[in-house]
C-alpha positions as CSV (number, residue, x, y, z in Angstrom):
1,X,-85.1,67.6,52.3
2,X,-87.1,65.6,54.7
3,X,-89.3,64.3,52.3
4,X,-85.6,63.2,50.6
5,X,-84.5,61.3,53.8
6,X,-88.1,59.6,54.3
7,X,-87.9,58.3,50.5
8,X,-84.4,56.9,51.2
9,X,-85.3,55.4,54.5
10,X,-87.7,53.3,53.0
11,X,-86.1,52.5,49.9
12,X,-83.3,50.6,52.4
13,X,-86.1,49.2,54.5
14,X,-87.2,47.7,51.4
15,X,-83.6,46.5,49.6
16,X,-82.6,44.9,53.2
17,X,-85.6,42.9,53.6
18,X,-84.7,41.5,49.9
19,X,-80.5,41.3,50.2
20,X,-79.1,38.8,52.0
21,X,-75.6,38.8,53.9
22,X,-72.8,36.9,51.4
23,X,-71.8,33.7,52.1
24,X,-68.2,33.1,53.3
25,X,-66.0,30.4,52.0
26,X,-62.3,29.3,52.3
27,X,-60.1,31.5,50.0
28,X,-58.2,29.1,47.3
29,X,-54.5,29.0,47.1
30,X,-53.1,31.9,44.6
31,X,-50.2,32.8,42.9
32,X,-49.4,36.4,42.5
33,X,-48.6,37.5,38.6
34,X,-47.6,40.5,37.7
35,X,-49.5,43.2,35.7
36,X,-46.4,45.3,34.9
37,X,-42.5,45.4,34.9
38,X,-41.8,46.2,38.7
39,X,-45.5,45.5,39.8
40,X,-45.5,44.7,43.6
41,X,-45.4,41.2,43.5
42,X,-43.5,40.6,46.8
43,X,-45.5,42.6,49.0
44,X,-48.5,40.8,47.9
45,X,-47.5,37.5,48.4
46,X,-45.8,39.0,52.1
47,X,-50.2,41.0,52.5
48,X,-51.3,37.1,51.5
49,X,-49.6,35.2,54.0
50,X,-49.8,37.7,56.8
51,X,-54.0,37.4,56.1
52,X,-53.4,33.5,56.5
53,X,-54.0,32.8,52.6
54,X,-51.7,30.3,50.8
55,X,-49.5,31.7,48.0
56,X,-47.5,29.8,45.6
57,X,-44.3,32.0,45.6
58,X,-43.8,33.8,41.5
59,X,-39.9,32.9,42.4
60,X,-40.6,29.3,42.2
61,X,-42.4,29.9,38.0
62,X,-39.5,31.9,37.7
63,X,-36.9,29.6,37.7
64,X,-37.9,28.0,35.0
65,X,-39.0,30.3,32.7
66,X,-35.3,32.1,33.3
67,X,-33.8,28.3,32.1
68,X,-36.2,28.2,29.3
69,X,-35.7,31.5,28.0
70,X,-31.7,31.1,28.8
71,X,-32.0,28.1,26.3
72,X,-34.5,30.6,23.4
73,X,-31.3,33.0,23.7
74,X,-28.8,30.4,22.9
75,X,-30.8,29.5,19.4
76,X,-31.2,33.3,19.1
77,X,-27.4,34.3,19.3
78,X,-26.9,31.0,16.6
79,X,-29.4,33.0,14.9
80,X,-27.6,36.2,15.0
81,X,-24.2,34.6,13.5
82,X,-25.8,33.8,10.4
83,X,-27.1,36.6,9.6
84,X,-23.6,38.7,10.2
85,X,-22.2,35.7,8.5
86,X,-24.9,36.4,5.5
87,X,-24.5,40.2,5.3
88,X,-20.7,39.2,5.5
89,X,-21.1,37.2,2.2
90,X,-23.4,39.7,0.5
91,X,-20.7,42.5,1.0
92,X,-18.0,40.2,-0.4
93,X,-20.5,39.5,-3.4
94,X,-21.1,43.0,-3.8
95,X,-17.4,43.9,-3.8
96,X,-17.1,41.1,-6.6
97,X,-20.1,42.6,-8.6
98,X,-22.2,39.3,-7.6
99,X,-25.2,41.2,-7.2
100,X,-27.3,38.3,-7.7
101,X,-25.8,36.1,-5.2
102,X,-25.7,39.4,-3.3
103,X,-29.6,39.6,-3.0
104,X,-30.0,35.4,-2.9
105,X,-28.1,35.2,0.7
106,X,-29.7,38.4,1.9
107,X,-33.5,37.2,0.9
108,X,-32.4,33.5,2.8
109,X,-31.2,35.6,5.8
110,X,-34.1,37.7,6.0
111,X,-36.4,35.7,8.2
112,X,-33.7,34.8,10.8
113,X,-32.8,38.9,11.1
114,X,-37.0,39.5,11.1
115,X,-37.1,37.2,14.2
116,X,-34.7,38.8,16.5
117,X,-35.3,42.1,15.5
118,X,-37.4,43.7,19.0
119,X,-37.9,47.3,19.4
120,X,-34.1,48.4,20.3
121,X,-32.4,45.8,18.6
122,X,-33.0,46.3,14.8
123,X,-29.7,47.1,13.9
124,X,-29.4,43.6,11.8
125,X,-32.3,44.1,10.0
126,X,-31.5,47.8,9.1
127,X,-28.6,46.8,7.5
128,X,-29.8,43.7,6.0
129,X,-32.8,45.4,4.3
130,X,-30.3,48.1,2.9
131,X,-28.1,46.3,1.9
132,X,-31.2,44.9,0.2
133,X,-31.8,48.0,-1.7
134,X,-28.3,48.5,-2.3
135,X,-28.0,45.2,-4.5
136,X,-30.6,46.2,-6.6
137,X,-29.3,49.8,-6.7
138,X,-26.6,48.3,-8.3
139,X,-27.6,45.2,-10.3
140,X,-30.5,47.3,-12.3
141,X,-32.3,45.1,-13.8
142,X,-36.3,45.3,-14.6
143,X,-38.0,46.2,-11.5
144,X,-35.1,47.0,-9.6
145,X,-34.6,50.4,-9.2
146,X,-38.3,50.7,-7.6
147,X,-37.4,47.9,-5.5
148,X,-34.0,49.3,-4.5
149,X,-36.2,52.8,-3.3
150,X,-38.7,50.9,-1.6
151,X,-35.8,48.8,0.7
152,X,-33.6,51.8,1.2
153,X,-37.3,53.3,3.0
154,X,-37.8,50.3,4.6
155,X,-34.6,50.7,6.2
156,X,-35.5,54.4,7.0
157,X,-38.3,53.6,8.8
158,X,-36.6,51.4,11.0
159,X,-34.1,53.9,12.2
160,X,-35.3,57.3,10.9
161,X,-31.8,58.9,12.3
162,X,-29.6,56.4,10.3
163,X,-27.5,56.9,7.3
164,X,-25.4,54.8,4.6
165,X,-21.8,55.5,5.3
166,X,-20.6,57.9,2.8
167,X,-16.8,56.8,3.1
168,X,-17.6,53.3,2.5
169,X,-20.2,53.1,0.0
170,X,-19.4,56.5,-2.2
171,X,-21.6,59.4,-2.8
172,X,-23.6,58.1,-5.4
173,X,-25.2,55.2,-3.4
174,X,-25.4,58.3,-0.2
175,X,-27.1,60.2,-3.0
176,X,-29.5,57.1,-4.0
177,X,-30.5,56.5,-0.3
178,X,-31.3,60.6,0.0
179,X,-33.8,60.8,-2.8
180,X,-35.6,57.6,-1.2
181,X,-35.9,59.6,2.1
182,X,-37.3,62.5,-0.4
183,X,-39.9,60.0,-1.8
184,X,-41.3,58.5,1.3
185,X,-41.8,61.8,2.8
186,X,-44.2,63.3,-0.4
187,X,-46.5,59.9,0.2
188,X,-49.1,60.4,2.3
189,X,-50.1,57.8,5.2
190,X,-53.2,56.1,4.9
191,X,-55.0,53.8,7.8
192,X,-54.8,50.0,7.2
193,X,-56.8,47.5,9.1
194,X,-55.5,44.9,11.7
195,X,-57.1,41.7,11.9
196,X,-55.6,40.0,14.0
197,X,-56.0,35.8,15.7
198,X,-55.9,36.0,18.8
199,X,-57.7,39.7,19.1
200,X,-55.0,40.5,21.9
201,X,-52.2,39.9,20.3
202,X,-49.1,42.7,20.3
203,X,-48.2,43.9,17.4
204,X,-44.8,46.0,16.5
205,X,-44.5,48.0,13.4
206,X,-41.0,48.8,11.8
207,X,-39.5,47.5,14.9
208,X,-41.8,49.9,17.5
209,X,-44.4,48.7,19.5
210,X,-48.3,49.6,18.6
211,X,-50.2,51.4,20.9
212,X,-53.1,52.1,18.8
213,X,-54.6,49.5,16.6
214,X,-56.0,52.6,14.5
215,X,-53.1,52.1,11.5
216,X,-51.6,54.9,9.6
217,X,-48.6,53.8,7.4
218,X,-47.3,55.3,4.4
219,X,-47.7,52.7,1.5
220,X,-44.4,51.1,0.9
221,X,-42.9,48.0,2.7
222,X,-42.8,47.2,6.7
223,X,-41.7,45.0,8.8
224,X,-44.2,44.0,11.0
225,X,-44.8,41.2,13.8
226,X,-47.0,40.1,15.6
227,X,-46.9,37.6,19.4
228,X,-49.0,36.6,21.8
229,X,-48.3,34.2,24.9
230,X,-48.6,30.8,24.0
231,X,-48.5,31.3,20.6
232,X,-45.3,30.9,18.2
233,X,-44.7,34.7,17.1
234,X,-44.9,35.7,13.6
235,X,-43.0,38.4,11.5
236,X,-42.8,39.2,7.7
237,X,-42.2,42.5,5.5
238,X,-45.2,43.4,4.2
239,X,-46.2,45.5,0.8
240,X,-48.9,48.1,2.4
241,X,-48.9,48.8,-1.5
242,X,-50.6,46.1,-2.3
243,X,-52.7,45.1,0.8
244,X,-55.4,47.1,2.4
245,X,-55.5,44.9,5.2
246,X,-52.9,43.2,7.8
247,X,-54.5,40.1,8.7
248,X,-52.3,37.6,10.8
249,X,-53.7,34.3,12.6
250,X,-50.9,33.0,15.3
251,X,-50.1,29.2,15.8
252,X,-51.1,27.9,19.1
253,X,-47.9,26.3,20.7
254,X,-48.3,22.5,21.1
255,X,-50.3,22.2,24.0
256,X,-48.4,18.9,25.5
257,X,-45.3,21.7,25.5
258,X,-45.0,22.5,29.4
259,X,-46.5,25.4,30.3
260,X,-43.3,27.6,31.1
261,X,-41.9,26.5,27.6
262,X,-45.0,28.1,26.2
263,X,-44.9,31.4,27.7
264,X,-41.0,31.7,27.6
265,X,-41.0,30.4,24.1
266,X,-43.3,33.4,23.2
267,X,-42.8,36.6,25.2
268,X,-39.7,38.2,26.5
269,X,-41.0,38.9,30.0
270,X,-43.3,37.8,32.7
271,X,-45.3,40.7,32.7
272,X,-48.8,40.4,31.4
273,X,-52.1,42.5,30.4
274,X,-54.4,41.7,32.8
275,X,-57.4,41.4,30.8
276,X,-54.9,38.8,28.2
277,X,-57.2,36.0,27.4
278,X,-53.8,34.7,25.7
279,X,-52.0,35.5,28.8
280,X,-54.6,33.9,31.1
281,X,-54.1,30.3,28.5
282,X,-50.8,29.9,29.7
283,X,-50.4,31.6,33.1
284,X,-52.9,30.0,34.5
285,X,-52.4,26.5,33.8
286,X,-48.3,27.0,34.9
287,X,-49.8,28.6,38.4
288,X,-51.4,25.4,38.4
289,X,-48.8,23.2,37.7
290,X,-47.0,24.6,40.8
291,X,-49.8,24.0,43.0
292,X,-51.8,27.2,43.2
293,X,-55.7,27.0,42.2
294,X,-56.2,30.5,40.7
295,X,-53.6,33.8,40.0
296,X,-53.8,37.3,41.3
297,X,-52.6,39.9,38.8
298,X,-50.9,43.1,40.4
299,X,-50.3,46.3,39.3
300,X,-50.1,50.2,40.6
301,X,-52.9,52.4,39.3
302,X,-53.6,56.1,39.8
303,X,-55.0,55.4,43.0
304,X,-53.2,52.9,44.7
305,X,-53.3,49.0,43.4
306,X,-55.2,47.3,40.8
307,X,-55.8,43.4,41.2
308,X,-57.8,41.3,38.5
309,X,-58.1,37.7,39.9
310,X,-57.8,34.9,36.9
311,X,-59.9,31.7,37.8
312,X,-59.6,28.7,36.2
313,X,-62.5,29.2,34.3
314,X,-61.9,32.9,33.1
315,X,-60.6,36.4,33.9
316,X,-62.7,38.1,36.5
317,X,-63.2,41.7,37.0
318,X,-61.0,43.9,38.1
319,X,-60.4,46.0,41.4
320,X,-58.9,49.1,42.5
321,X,-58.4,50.0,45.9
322,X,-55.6,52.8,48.1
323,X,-54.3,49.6,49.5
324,X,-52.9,46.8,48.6
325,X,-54.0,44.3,50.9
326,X,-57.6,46.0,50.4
327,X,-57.2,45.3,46.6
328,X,-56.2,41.9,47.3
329,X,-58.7,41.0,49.6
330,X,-61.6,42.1,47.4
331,X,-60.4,40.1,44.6
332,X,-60.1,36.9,46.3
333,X,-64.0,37.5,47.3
334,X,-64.3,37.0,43.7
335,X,-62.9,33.4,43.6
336,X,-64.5,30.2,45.0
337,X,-62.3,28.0,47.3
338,X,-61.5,25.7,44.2
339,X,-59.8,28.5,41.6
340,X,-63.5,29.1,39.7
341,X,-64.6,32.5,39.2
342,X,-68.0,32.6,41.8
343,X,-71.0,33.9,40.4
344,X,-72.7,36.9,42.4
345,X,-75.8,36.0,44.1
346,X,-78.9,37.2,43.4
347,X,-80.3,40.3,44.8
348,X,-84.0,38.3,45.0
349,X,-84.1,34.3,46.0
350,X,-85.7,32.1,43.5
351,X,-88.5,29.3,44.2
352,X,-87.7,26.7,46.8
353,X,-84.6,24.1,45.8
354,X,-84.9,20.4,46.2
355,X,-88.4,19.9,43.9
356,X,-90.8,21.1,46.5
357,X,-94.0,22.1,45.0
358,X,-94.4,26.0,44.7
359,X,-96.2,27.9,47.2
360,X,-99.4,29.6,46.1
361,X,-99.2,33.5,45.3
362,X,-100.1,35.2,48.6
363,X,-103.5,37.5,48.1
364,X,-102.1,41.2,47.8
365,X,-103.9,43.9,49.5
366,X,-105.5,46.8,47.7
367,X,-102.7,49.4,47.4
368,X,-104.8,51.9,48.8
369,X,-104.8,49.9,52.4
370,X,-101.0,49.5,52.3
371,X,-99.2,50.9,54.6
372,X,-95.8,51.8,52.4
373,X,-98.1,53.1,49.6
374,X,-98.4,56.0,52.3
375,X,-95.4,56.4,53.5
376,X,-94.4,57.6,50.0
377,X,-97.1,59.4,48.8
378,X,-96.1,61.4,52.4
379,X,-92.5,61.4,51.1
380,X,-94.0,62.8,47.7
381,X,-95.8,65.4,49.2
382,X,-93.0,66.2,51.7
383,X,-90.4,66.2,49.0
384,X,-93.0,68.1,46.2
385,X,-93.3,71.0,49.0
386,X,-89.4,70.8,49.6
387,X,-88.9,71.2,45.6
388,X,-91.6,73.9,45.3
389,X,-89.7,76.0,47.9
390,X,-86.5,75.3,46.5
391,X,-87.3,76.9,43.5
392,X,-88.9,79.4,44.6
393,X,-85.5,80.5,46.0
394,X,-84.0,80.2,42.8
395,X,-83.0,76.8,42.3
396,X,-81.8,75.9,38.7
397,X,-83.0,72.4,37.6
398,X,-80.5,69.9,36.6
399,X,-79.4,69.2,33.7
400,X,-80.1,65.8,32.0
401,X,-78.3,63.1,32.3
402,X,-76.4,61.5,29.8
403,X,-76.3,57.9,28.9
404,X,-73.0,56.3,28.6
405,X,-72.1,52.8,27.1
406,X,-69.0,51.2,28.5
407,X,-67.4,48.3,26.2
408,X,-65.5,45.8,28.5
């Protein structure tokens, strides 16, 4: 054990001579994002000011996101009456045997009732896509009746629970719909590959939100799409019969289109992934448009408060900490005074700055006359005498170590 402690002792001799203290510099002027719904955004702008740090207030951003996404619901509830007023028509064409001008104002509608359709609020495009099936249940022509099975799953996959009403539709379409649920349950699902522009982009599938971009989907038809902030969001039903991949590259939004109108126009909430480069395209550049130089992103974590500061240049690491004003202090370290992500120093000094010539090598000294060369070969000894005893009363030797590869 002393052997150990001498070891350590002059290993931090050593890394002290060679690390200098850091530099301090003025922290820049933030704005506090969150990382979550309910992340603590408040408190940390309250922990920021009370530490004498400028803080653009969130508030101030949003107001006008809340006007700009006030103005996406207005087109969205337009939206919304034409496609009741579609499935409208396409009943009265059905109850007049117009199947064909049934299934032309449904197809028309379809986009419109693929664009408002969020996890929770598919109710529009469940009926619209069996109401899909239905006309081709009925009309029968070549190619139909696969077609008719493969909308009628479609619509079970967006609400598993959800059934054709018997009393208004008549047992043989019930009966129809029933031996479609039968057919989709004997396939089997099989992965399928997302490739997707920008990498970070969310993707929901049959109106639920992904989790895992590992794909497993029976092969039929699915509505999928596809956001990112910043980018005009993208939706479609797909044929996984037919396609072994799901490749989808977003549209940037115009980039002279104010900042909020970007982010409102493509996400439903100010809540971001803190590690978004997406997310970091648009927040950043708004943040900066109110004044503030760089954003703080906040969220809880299992053990107290995560921070990742955004720079203007990039996204910076992340930092946990019990606290929150610890967490936020450590990740302003990580920012220059001007918004710019600073770059660690070096643990070991270069060569002399300014172009003056470089110093000769100094002459070393035979290792046998140095002096640390026998402080640890003393430590050895000490610590070779330490280990010999140690097992002598049994000690087990460790086991190996394992290396371990983190992606970030």
């Amino acid at each position: 054990m002393l052997g150990l402690r001498a070891t350590a002792m002059v290993t931090a001799l050593c890394l002290g001579g060679l690390v200098g203290p850091a530099s301090a510099s003025a922290e820049p002027t933030v704005m506090v994002w969150p990382g979550e719904l309910g992340a603590p955004v408040s408190a940390a702008e309250d922990a920021l000011r009370a530490a004498g740090v400028d803080s653009i207030a969130q508030a101030q951003v949003g107001v006008a996101l809340a006007e700009q996404r006030a103005a996406r619901a207005e087109r969205e509830r337009a939206q919304s009456e034409r496609v009741e007023q579609a499935l409208g028509a396409a009943q009265a064409d059905y109850l007049a045997l117009d199947f064909t001008a049934m299934l032309a104002g449904l197809d028309e509608a379809e986009g419109q009732a693929l664009t408002l359709a969020r996890p929770g609020r598919c109710d529009g495009l469940w009926e619209l896509e069996f109401r899909q099936g239905l006309g081709r249940w009925a009309r029968s022509a070549e190619g139909d009746p696969a077609e008719a099975v493969a909308r009628f799953e479609l619509a079970l996959a967006l609400d598993p629970e959800r059934r054709p009403l018997g009393e208004l539709y008549g047992p043989d379409v019930t009966a129809a719909f029933l031996r479609a649920v039968e057919a989709r349950s004997a396939r089997f699902a099989r992965a399928v590959p997302l490739r997707l522009q920008p990498a970070d982009a969310e993707v929901e599938i049959d109106c639920r939100e992904l989790d895992d971009r590992e794909l497993s989907l029976r092969p039929g038809l699915h509505a999928v799409r596809v956001s990112a902030p910043g980018y005009a969001p993208w939706a479609a039903v797909i044929d996984t019969r037919t396609r072994s991949v799901i490749e989808v590259e977003l549209t940037a939004l115009p980039a002279e289109r104010e900042a909020s109108g970007r982010l409102a126009g493509s996400t439903d909430a100010d809540a971001v992934d803190d590690g978004s480069k997406s997310a970091h395209g648009v927040v950043v550049p708004l943040a900066r448009d109110h004044g503030a130089a760089a954003v703080l992103v906040v969220r809880r974590s299992a053990t107290g408060f995560r921070v990742r500061p955004w720079g203007r240049d990039g996204i910076g690491s992340a930092v946990e900490r019990p606290e929150l004003a610890l967490a936020l202090h450590a990740a302003l370290r990580l920012l220059e005074d001007d918004g710019s992500l600073r770059v660690p120093a070096p643990r070991i000094a270069g060569g002399p700055a300014g172009g003056e010539p470089t110093p000769a090598a100094p002459t070393r000294k035979p290792v046998l006359r140095t002096w640390w060369f026998w402080t640890i070969v003393g430590s050895v000894a000490l610590t070779g005498g330490a280990l010999g005893l140690g097992l002598g009363l049994g000690l087990r030797e460790p086991a190996p170590g394992r290396l371990v590869v983190v992606a970030r």
